[in-house]
N, C-alpha and C positions, 0 to 999 in steps of 0.2 A: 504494500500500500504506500502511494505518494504521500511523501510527510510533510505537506506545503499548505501552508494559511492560506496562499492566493492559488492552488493550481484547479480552485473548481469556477474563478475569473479570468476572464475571457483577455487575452494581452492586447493592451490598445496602444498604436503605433502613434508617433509625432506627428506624420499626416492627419491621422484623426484628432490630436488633440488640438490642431493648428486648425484644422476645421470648424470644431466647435468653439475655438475660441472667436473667428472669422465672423463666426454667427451671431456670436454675444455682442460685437461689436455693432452692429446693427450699420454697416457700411463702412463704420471708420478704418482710417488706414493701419492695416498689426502694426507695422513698422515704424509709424511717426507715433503710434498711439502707448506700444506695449517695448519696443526695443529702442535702449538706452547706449551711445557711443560712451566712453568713459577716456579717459585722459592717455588712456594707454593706446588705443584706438581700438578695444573690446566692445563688442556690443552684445550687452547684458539681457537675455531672453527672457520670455515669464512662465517657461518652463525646463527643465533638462532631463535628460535620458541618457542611461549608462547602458555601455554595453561593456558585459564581463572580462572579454578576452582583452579590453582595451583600458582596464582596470590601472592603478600608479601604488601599487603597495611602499609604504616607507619601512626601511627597517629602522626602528631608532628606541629607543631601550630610556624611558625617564626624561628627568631636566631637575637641576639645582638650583639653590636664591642663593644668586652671588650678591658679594656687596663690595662697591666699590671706592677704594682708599685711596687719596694721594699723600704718598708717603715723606712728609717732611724732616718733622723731627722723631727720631726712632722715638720717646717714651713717648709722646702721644699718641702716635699709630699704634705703638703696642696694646696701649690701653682701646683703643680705638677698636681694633682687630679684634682681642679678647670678648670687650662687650658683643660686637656683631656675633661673635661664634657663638657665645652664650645665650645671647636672643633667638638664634634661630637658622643664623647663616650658615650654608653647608657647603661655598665656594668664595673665594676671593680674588677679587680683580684691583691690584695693588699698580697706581701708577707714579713711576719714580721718576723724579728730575734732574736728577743728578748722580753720576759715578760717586761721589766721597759720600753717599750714604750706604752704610751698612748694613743688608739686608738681615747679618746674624743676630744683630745688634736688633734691629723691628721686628724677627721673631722668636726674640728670645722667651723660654718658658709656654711659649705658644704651642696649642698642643696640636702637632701637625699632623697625626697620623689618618689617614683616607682624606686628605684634604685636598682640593683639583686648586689652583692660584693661575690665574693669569697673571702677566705682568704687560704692563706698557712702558717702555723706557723713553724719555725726551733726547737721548741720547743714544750714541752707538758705539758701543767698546766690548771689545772681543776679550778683554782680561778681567773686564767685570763680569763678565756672560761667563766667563770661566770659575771664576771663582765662586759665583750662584751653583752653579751644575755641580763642582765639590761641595758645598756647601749641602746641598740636596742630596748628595750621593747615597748615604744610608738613611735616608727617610720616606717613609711611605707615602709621597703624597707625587699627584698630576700634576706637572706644568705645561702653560700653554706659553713663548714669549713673545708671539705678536709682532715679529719684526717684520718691519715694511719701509724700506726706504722711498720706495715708487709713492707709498700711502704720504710718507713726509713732504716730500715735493707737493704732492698735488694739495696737501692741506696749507702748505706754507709758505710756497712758491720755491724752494730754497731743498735742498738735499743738505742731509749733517753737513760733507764736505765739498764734496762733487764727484759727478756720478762714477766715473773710474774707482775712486778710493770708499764710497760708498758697497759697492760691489765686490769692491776687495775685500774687505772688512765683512760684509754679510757670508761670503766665501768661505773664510777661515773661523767664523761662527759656525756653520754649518757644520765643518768638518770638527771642531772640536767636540760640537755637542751629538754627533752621529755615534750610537749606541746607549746612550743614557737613556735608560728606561723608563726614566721621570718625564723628561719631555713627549708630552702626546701629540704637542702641535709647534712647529717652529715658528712660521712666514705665518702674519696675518691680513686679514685683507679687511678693508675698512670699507663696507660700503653706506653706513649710516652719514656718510658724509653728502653723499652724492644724495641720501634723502632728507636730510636737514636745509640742504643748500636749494633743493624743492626740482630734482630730478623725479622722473615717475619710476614707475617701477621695471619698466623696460629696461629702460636707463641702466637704473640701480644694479640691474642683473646682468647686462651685459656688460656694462664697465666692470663691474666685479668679477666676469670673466677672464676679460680680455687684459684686467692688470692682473689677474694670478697667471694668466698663459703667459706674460712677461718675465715671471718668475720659473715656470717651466720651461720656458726655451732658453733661459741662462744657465740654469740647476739642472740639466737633463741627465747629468749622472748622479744628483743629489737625491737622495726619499725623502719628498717634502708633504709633511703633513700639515695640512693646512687649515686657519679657523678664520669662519666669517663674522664678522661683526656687522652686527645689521640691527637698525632702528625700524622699529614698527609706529607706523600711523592709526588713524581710526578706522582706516577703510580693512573692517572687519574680515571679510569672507576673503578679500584680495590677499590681505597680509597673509594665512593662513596658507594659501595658494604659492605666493612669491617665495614661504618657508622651503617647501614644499617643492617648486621648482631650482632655488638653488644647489638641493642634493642632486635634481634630475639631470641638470647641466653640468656639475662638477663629472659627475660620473662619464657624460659623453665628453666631457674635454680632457679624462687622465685615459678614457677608454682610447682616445686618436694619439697617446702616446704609449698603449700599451704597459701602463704602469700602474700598479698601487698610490695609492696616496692617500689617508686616511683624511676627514672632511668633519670638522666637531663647527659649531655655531651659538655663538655668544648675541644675545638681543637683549634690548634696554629700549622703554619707548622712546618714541621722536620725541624732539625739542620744538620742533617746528610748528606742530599745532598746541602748542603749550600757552597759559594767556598771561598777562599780569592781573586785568581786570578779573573779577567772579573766579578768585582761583581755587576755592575748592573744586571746582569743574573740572580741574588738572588730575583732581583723584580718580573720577569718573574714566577719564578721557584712558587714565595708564591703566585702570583694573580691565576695559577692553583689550587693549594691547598688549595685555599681560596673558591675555588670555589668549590671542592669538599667536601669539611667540610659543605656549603649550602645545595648543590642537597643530600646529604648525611644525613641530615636529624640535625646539632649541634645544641644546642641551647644559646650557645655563643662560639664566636670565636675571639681568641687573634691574635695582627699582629705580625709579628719578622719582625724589619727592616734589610734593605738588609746588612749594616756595620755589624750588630749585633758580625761577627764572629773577627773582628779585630778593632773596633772604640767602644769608651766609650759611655752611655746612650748621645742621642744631640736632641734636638729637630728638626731638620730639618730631619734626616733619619726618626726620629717618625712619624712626620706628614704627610713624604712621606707614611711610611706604613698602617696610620689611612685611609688616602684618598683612598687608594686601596679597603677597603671595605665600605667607603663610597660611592664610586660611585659606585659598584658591586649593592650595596641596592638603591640609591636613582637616579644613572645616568640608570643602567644595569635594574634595577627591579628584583634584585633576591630574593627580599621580597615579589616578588605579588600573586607566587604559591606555596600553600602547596604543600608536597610531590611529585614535579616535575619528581621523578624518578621510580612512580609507573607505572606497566605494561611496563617497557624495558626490553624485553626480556633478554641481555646480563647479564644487571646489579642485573636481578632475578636470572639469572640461575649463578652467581658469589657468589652470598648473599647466595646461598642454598650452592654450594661449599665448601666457606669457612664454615658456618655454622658446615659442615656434618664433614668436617675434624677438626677444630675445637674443636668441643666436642668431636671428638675420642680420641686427644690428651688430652683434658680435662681428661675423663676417663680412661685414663693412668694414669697420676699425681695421680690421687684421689687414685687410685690402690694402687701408689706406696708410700700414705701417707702423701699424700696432697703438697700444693704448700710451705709449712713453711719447711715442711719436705727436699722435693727436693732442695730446696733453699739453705738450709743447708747442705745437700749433695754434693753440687754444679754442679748437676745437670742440671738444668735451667742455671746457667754460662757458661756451656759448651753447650749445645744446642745452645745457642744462640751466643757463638762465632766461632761455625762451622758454622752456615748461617752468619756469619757480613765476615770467612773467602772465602768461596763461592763467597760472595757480592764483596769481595775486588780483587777477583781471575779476574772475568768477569771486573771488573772496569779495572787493569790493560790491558788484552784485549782488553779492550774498545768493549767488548758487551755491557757493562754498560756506556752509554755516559754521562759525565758532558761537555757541550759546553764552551769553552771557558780556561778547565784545562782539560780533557785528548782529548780532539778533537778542533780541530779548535783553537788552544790556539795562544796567541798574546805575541810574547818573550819578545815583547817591553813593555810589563807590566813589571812593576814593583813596589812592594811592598813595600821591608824594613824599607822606611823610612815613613811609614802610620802607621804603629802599634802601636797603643796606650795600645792594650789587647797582652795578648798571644792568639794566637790563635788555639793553639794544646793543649792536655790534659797533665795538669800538675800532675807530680809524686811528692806524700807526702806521706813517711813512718810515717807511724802509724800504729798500732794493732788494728787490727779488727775480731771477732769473726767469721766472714766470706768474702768469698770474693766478693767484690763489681760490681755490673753489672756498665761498666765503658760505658760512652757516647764516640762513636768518630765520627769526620764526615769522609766518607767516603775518599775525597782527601785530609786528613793531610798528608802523606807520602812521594807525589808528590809533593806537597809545601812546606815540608822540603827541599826537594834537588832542590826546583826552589830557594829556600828564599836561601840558603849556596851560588848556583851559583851566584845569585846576589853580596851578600858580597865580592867572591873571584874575 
């Protein structure tokens, strides 16, 4: 006997259910009426249909609540580091600024055993990379170090040194730390940048391609394991998708080199739709985004507290934002199902989308000389500030809703006398070898002329 709920219903195909929708319509057009273009140049249907053999299984096993430190002075990060573990943190994204800091020194007495750490370094030195990896040699814990010189330039306009001696140096990093069985990931790739600075998610995917194949066509006798850093927005079902596709693309770009290369992903919400105005809405905005870096497949995920955009590091917004994914994991149980987003139709047939336009763009760049190339052309700066100006077109419209700053806003808020950070993107003349993909949040502009009205 058939063991199926539905196999005594009759299967109805997309022609019929496109039929009767035709009919509901009572003339109007499906296409201007029910299907939606989106930024990516997807066009979103009001229904989908899976078929099985064409199915996108994730393998991906959990995700951690990382917290992330900048490590100044060793006993305050110590103490810093401690509290987090004690609250609840099960991963560490520690970013250091300088070689004369002592990492044995920031974790000392810290109890490292099963513990994954990121690091970010502002710098690049192969005798400190050395002396971490002995450092770590008998202790039980994951490192990822995130190095990306391609990632430095394009954020700063400027390589540590310049690109010869940059490449040198990432080289003889490689080889020193090749065999240490702490490092899970070397080379990081930054694509939260390309979404902050208000690239789409096309974009985000293929440039984050096309600079890690930058990386494999210099390291082609290197095993480079590699971690994505990627910021999630609100666009819910998309982000969950663009997760989801970056494993699918990494796979076909190490499969055309024949190689292993193992693929882990770090996400932390965007800054971009983050507000100054009605910012408890910022809590709101991350516990979506928190949720899609989950169903989406991350395998550690940083919080951004809601102040983040106008209030100094405080322990109270921290531990509001730690608790946000601790109950998501231990109230919510969004730890209890692997790969929760296999077989949804939507969220497959978005994953192949972007995938498909994705590597077309990909295969442009590569065309045109790769992603170093275009970067330096400033190519990719201008792509991607024709979609942040697009983004900012519809925001002031208000196609693009931020609740509480361009819709629904409350006049009686008021700011100016909360600001302890600047909160908009500070201009610093320097020379720089190119020009720098710049972060903005989407309503700075608007909150210029609310923050003046205030003053006057």
């Amino acid at each position: 006997m058939q063991n199926s709920l539905f196999s005594d219903f009759d299967e109805i195909t997309a022609k019929q259910w496109k039929q009767k929708i035709q009919y509901e319509l009572e003339g109007e057009d499906y296409n201007q009426r029910l299907v939606h273009k989106t930024a990516e140049d997807i066009n979103i249907k009001p229904f989908y249909q899976g078929v099985k053999e064409d199915a996108i299984t994730m393998l991906h096993q959990g995700w951690k609540i990382t917290e992330k430190i900048y490590v100044k002075n060793p006993s305050a990060s110590r103490a810093t580091i401690l509290k987090a573990i004690e609250n609840g943190a099960e991963s560490l994204y520690l970013i250091v600024p300088s070689k004369d800091i002592s990492i044995e020194e920031v974790l000392h007495q810290v109890p490292l055993a099963g513990l994954e750490i990121d690091f970010e370094f502002e710098f690049l030195s192969v005798d400190f990379i050395e002396a971490l990896i002995s450092f770590f040699s008998d202790k039980k814990v994951k490192l990822h170090l995130n190095l990306d010189i391609i990632g430095r330039l394009a954020r700063e306009g400027n390589w540590f040194d310049n690109q010869k001696n940059d490449f040198e140096q990432l080289s003889l990093i490689l080889k020193r730390i090749q065999g240490s069985s702490q490092v899970q990931s070397s080379i990081g790739i930054d694509i939260s940048l390309y979404q902050n600075a208000g690239g789409t998610m096309v974009q985000q995917l293929a440039y984050g391609l096309s600079h890690a194949n930058e990386y494999l066509n210099y390291f082609r006798d290197a095993a480079l394991h590699v971690s994505f850093h990627n910021s999630v927005s609100g666009n819910y079902f998309f982000e969950i998708a663009k997760l989801r596709a970056i494993r699918v693309l990494w796979e076909n770009l190490i499969s055309a080199y024949q190689i292993s290369a193992e693929l882990s992903i770090h996400s932390t919400p965007s800054k971009r739709n983050k507000t100054l105005y009605d910012y408890n809405l910022n809590m709101l905005r991350t516990t979506t985004e928190y949720m899609s870096a989950i169903l989406g497949g991350s395998d550690r995920i940083s919080f951004l507290p809601y102040d983040a955009v106008y209030h100094k590091d405080n322990e109270f917004s921290r531990r509001i934002a730690r608790n946000q994914l601790l109950i998501l994991k231990h109230e919510s149980y969004f730890d209890t199902v692997n790969n929760p987003a296999d077989g949804t139709y939507y969220i497959e047939e978005l994953c192949r989308e972007l995938c498909q336009k994705a590597f077309k763009l990909f295969k442009q760049l590569e065309k045109g000389g790769g992603f170093l190339s275009q970067l330096k052309s400033h190519q990719i700066q201008k792509k991607i500030k024709e979609s942040a100006s697009k983004e900012n077109a519809s925001f002031k419209k208000k196609s693009t809703v931020l609740v509480g700053t361009n819709f629904y806003e409350n006049p009686q808020d008021k700011m100016s006398e909360d600001l302890e950070l600047y909160p908009f993107v500070k201009t610093n003349s320097r020379k720089t070898l190119i020009e720098p993909i710049i972060e903005r949040r989407l309503s700075e502009q608007l909150e210029k002329q609310r923050l003046k009205t205030e003053i006057l």
